[in-house]
N, CA and C of each residue as an Amber inpcrd file, in Angstrom:
protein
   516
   0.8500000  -1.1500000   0.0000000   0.0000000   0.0000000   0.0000000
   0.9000000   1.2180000   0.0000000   1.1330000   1.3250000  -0.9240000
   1.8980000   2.9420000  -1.2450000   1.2250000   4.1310000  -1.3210000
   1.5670000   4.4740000  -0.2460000   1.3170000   6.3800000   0.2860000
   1.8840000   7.1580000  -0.2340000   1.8580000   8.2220000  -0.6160000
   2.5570000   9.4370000  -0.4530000   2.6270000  10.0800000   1.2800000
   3.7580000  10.4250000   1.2850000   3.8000000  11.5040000   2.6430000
   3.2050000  12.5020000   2.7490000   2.6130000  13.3080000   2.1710000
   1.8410000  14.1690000   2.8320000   0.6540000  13.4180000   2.6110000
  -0.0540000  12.1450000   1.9040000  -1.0250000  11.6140000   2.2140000
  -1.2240000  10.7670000   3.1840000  -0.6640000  10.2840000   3.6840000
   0.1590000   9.9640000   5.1020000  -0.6720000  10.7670000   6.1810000
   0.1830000  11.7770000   5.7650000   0.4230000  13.2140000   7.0650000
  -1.3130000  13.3090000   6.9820000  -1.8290000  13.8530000   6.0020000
  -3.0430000  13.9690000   6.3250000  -3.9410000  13.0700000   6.3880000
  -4.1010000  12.0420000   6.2990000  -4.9670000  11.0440000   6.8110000
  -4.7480000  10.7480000   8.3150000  -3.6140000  11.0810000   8.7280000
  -3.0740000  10.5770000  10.3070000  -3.1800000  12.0070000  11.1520000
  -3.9810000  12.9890000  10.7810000  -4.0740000  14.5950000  11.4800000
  -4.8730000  14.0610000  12.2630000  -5.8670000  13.6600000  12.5820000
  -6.7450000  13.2610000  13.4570000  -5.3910000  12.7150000  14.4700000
  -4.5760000  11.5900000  14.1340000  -3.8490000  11.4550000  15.1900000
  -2.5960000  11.7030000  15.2810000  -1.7720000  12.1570000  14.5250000
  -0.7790000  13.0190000  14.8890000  -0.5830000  13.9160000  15.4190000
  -1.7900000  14.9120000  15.6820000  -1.8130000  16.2040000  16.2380000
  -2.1910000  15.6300000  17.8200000  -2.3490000  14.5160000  17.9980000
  -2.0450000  14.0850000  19.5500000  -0.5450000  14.7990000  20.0790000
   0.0180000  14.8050000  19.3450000   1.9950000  14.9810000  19.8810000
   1.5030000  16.0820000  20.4990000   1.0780000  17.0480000  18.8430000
   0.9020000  18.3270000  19.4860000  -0.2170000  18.4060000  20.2520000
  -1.2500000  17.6210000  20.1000000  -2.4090000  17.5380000  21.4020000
  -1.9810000  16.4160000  22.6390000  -1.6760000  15.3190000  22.0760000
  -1.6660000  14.4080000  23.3380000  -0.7980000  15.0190000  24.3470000
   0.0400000  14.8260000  23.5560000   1.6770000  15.2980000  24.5010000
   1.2620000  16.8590000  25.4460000   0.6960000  17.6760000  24.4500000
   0.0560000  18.8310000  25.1790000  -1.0070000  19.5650000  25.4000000
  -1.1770000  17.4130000  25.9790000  -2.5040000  17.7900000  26.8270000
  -2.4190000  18.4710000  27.8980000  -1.3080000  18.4100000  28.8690000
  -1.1660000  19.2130000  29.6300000  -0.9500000  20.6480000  29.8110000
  -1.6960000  21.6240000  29.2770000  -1.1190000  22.7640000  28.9690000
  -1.9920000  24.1870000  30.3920000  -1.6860000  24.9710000  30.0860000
  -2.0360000  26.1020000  30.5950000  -2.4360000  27.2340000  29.9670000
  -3.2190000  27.8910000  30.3930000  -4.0480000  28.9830000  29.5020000
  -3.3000000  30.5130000  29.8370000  -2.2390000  30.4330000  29.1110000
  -1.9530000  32.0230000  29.1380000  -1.5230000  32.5690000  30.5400000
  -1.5950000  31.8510000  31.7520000  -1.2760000  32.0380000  32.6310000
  -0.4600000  31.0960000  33.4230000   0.7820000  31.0250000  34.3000000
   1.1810000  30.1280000  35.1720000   0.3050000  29.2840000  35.4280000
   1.3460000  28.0550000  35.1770000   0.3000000  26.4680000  35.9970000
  -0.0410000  26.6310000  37.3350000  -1.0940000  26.1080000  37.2200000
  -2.3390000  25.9240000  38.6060000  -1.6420000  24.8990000  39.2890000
  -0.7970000  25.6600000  40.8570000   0.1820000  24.5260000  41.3000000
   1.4980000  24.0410000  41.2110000   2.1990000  23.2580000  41.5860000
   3.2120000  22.8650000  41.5240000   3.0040000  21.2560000  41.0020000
   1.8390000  20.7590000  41.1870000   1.9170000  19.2710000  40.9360000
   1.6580000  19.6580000  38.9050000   1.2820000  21.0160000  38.6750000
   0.7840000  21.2570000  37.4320000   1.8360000  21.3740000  36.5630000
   3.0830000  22.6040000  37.6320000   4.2050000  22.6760000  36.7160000
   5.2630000  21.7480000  36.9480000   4.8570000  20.5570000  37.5280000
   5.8780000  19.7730000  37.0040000   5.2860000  18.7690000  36.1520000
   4.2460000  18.5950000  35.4970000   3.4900000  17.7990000  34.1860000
   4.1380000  18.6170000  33.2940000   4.2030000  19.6070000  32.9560000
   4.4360000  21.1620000  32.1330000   5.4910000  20.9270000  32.1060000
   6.4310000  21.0950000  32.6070000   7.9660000  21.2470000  32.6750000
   8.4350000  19.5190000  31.9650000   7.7120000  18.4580000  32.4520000
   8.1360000  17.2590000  32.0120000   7.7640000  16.9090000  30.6430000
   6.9020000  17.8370000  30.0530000   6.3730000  17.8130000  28.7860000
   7.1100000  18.3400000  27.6940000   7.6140000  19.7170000  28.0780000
   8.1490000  20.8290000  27.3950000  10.0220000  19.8290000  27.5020000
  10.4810000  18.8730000  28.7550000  11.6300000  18.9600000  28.7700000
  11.8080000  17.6150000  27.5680000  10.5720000  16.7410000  27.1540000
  10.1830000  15.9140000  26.1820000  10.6790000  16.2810000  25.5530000
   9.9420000  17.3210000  24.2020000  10.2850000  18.1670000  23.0600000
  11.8890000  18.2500000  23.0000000  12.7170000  18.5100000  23.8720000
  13.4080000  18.8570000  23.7450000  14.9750000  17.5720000  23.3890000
  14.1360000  16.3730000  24.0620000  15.3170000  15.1160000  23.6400000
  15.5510000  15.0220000  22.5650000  16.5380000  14.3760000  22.2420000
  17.5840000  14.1320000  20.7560000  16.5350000  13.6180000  19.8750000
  15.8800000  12.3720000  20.8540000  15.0660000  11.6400000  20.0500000
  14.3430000  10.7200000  20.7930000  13.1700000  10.5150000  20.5260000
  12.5420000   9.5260000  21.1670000  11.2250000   8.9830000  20.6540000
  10.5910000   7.7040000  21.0700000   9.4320000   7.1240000  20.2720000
   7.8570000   7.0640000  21.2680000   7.4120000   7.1520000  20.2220000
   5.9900000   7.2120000  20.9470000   4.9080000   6.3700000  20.0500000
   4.3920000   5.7480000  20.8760000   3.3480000   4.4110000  20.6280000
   1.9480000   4.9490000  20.7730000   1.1100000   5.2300000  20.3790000
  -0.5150000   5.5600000  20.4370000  -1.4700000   4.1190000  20.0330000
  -2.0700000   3.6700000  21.3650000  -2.5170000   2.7190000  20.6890000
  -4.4390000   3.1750000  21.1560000  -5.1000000   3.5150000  20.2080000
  -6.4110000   4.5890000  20.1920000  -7.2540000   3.2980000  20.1670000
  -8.3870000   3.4540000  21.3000000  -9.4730000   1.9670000  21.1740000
 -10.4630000   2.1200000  20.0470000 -10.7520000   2.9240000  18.9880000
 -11.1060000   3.5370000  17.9150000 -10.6910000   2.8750000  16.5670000
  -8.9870000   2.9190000  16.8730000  -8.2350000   2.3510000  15.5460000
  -8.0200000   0.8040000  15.4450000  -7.7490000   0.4230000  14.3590000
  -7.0810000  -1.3910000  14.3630000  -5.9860000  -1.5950000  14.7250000
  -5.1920000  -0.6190000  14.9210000  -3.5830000  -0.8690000  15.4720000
  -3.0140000  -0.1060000  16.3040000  -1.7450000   0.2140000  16.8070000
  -0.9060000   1.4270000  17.3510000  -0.0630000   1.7810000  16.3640000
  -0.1540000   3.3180000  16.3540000   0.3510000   4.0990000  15.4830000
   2.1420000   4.4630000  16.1450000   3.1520000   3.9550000  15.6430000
   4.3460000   4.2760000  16.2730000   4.7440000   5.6470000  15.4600000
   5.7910000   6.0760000  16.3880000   6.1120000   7.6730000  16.1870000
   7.4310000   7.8260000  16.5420000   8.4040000   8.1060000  16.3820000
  10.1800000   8.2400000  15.9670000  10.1640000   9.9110000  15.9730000
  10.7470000  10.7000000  16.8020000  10.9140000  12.3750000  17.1360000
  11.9510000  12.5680000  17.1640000  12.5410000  13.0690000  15.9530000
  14.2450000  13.8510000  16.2540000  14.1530000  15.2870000  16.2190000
  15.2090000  16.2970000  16.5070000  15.3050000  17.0040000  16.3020000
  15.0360000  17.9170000  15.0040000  15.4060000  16.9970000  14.0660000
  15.0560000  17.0420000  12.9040000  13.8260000  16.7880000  11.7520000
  13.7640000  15.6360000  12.4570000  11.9230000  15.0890000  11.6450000
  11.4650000  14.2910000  12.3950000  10.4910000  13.3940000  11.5740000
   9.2770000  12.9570000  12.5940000   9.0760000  11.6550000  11.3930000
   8.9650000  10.5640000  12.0670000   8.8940000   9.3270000  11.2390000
   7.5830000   8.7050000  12.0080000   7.0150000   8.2380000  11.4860000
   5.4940000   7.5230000  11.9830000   5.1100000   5.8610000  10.9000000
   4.7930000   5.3930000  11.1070000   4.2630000   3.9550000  11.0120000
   2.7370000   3.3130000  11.3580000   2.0880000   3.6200000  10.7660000
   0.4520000   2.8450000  10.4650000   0.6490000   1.6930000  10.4910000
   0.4620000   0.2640000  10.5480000   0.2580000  -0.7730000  10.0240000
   0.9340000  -1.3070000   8.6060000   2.2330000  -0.3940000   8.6680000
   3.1350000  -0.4950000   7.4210000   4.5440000  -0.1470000   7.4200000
   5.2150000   0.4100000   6.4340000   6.7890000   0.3580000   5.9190000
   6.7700000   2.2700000   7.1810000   7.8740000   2.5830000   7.5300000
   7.9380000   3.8110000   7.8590000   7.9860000   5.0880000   7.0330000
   7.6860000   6.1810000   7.6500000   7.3070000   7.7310000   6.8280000
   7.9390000   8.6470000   7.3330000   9.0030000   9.1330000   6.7970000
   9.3830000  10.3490000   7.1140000   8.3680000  11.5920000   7.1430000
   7.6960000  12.6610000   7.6760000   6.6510000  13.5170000   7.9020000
   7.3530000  15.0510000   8.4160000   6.8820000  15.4170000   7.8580000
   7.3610000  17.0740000   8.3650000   7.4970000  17.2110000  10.0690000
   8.3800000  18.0050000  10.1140000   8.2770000  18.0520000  11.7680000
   9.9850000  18.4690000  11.9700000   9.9540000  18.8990000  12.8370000
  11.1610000  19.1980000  13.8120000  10.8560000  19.4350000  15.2600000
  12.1990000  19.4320000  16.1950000  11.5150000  19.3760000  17.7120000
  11.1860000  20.7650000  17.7560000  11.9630000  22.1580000  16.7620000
  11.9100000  23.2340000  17.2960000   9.6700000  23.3960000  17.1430000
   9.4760000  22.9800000  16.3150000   8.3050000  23.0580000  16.1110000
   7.4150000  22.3460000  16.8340000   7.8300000  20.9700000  17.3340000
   6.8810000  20.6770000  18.6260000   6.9200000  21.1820000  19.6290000
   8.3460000  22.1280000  20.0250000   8.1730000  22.8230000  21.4370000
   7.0200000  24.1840000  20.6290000   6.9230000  24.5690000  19.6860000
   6.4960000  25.3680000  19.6210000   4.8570000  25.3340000  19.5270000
   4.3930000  24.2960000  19.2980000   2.9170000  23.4930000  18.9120000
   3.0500000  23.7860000  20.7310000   3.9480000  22.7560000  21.3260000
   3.8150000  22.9430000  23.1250000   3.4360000  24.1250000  23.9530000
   3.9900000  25.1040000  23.5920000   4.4520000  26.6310000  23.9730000
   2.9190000  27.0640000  23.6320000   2.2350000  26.8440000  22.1820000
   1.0060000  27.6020000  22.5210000   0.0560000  26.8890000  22.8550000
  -0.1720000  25.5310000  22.6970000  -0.6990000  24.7480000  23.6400000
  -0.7840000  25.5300000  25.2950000   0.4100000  26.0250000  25.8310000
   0.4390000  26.1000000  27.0660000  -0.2840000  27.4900000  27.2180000
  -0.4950000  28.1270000  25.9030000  -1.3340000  29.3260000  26.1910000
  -2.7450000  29.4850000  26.0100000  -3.2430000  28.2430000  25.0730000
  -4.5500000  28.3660000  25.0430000  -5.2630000  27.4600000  25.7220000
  -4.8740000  26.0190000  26.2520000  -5.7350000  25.4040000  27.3240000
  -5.0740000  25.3510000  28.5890000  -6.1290000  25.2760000  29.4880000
  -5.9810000  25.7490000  30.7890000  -5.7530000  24.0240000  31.5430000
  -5.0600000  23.8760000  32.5760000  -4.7040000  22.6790000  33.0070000
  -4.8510000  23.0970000  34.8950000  -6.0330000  22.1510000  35.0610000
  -6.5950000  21.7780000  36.4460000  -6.6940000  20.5650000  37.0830000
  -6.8470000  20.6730000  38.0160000  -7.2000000  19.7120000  39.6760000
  -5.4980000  18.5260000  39.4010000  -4.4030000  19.5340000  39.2400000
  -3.3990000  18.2670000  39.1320000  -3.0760000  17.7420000  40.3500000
  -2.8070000  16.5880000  40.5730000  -2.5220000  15.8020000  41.8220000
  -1.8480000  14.7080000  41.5640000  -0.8510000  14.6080000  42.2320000
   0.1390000  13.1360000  42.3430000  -0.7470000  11.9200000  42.8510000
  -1.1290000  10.7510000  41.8880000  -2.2420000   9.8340000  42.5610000
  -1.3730000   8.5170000  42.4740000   0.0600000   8.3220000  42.8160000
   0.6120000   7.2410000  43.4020000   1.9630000   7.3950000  42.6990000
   3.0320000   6.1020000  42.4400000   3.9790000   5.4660000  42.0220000
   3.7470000   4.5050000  41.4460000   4.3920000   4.3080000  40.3320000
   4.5480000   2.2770000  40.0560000   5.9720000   2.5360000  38.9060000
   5.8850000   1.5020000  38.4320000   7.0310000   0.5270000  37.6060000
   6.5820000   0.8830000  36.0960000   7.3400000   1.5410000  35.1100000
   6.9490000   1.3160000  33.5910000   8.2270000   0.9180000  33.2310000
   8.3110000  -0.9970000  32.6220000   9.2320000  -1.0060000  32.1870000
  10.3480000  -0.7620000  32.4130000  10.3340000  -1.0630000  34.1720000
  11.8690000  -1.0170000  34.6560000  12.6140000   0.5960000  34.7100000
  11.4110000   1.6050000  34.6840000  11.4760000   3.0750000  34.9360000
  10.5520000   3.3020000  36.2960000  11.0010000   3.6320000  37.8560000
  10.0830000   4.3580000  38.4130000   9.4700000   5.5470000  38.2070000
   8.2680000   5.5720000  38.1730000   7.4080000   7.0900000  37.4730000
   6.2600000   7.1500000  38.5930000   5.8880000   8.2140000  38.8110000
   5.1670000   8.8410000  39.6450000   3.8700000   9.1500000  38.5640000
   2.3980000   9.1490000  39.1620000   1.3750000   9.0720000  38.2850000
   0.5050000  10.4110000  38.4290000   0.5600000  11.2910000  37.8320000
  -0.2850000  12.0430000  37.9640000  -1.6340000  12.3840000  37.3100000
  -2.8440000  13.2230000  37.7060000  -3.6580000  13.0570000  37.0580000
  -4.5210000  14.5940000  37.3470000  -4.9310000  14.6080000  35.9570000
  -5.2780000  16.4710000  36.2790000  -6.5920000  16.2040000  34.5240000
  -6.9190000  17.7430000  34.9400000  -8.3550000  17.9880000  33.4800000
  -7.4220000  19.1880000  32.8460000  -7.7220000  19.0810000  31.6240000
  -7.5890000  19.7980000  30.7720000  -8.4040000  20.5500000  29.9330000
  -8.4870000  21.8820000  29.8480000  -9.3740000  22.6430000  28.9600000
 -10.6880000  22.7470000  29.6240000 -11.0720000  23.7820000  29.0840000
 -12.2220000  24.5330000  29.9750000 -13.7210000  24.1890000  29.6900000
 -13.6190000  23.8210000  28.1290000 -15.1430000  23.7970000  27.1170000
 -15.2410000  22.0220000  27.3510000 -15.6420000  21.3570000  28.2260000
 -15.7510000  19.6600000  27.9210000 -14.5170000  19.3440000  28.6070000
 -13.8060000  19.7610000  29.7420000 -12.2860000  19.2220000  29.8890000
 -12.4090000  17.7900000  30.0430000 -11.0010000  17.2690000  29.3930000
 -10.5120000  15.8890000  29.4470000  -9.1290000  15.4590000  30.3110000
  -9.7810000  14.4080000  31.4750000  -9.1790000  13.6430000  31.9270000
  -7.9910000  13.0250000  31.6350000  -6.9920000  13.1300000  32.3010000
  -5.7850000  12.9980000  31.6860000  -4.5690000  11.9930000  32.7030000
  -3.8880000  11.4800000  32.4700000  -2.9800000  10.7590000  33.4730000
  -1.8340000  10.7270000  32.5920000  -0.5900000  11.1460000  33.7640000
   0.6490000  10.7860000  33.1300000   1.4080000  10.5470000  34.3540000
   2.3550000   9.4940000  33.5310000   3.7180000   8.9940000  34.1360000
   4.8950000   9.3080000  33.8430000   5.0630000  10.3850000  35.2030000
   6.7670000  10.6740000  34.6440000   7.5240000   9.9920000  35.5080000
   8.6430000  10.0630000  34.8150000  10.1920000   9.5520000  35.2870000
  10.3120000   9.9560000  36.8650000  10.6010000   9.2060000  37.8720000
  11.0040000   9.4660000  39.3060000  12.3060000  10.2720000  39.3150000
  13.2570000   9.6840000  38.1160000  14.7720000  10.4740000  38.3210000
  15.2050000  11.4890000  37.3500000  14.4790000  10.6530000  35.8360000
  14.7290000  11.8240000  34.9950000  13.7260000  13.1420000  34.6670000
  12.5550000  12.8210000  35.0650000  11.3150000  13.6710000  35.0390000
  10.9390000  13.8070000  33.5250000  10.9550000  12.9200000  32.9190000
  10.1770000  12.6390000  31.5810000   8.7810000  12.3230000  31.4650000
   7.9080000  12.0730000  30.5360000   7.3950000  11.2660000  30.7420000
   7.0080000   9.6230000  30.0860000   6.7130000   9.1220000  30.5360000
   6.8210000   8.2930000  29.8580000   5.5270000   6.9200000  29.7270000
   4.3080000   7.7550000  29.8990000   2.7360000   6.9550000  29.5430000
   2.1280000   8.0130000  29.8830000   0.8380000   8.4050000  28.9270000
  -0.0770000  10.0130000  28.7740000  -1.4670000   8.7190000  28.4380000
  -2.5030000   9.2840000  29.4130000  -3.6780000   8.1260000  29.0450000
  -5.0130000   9.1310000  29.0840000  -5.4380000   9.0080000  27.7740000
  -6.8000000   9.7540000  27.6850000  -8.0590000   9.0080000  27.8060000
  -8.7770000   9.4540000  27.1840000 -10.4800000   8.3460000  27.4130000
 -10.2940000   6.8880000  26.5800000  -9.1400000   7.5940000  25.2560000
  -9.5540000   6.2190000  24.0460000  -7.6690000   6.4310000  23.9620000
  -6.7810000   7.1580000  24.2650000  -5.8120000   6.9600000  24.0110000
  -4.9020000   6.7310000  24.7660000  -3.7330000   5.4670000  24.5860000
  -2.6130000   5.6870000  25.3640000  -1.5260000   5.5430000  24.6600000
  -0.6970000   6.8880000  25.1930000   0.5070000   7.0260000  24.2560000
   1.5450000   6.5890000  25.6690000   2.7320000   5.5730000  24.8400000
   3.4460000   5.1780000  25.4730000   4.9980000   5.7140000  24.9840000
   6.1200000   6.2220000  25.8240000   6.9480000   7.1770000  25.2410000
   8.0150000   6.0710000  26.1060000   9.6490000   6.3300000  24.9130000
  10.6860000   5.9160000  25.2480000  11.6340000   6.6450000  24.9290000
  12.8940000   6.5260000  25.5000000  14.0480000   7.3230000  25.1090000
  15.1890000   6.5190000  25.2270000  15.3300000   5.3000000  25.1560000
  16.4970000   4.7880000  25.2860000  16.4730000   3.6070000  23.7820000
  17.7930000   3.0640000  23.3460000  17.4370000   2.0810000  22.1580000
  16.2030000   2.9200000  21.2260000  16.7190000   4.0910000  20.5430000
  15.5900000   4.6870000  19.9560000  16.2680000   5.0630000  18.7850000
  16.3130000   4.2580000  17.5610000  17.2790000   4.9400000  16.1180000
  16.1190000   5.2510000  15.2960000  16.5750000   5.6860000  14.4990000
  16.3210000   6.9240000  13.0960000  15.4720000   5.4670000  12.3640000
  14.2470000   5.2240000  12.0620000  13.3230000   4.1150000  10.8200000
  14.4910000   4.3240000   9.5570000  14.2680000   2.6050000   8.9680000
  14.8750000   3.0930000   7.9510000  13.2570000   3.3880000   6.7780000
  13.0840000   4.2180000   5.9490000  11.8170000   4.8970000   5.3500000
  11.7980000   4.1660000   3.9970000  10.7160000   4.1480000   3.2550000
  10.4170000   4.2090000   2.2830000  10.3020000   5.2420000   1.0620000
């Protein structure tokens, strides 16, 4: 099944713009985070964007598969149920998708709601609403030492994030 990349890109907007939505789901409206349990979701989000490189798994109870996702500095490689896609993107541009994310939805009731184990990473679980019009329920697991994160769980989505053993797809 041969795609084109930007036919790709746009058939997968519904879920690619998770990065720039999932990832910042956690955001804030134009004003300082509500809290400290808020700005450190925020801070672990924004310090995301900023790794060399790392992968992210979306597996949506909606779709037939999990959509994998490859983030360099440079571009953005993604995988449907097929060969890999190089896709427009750079990190400067997901911090920047992040950055106004953090200005137009507002991020509430955050609270630390335990600890556990991902994969041989201790992460601390937090859980907070997002956005003002319908807010959505949100949970993430960051890193205990590095403060990453590394599992974001919505109503139908869970994106699962890594940073270690993480190379460049080879593409089509």
């Amino acid at each position: 099944m041969a795609i084109r990349s930007m036919e790709l890109v746009g058939s997968l907007k519904p879920v690619l713009l998770p990065l720039a939505f999932a990832i910042a789901l956690s955001t804030v409206a134009g004003a300082k985070a509500e809290g400290v349990d808020c700005e450190i979701i925020e801070t672990a989000l924004l310090q995301m964007t900023k790794q060399p490189i790392f992968r992210q798994v979306d597996t949506r109870s909606d779709l037939l598969g999990p959509i994998e996702m490859i983030f360099t500095q440079d571009a953005n490689y993604v995988r449907f149920g097929g060969a890999w896609k190089q896709t427009p993107g750079s990190g400067a541009i997901r911090l920047a998708q992040l950055e106004k994310s953090l200005s137009d939805y507002p991020l509430h009731d955050c609270a630390l709601a335990g600890g556990e184990e991902l994969e041989g990473v201790e992460t601390s679980r937090y859980e907070y609403t997002q956005g003002s019009d319908g807010p959505i329920s949100i949970r993430i697991w960051i890193g205990s030492q590095d403060r990453l994160p590394y599992q974001l769980q919505t109503g139908v989505t869970l994106s699962k994030i890594e940073y270690q053993n993480v190379s460049v797809p080879p593409v089509e």
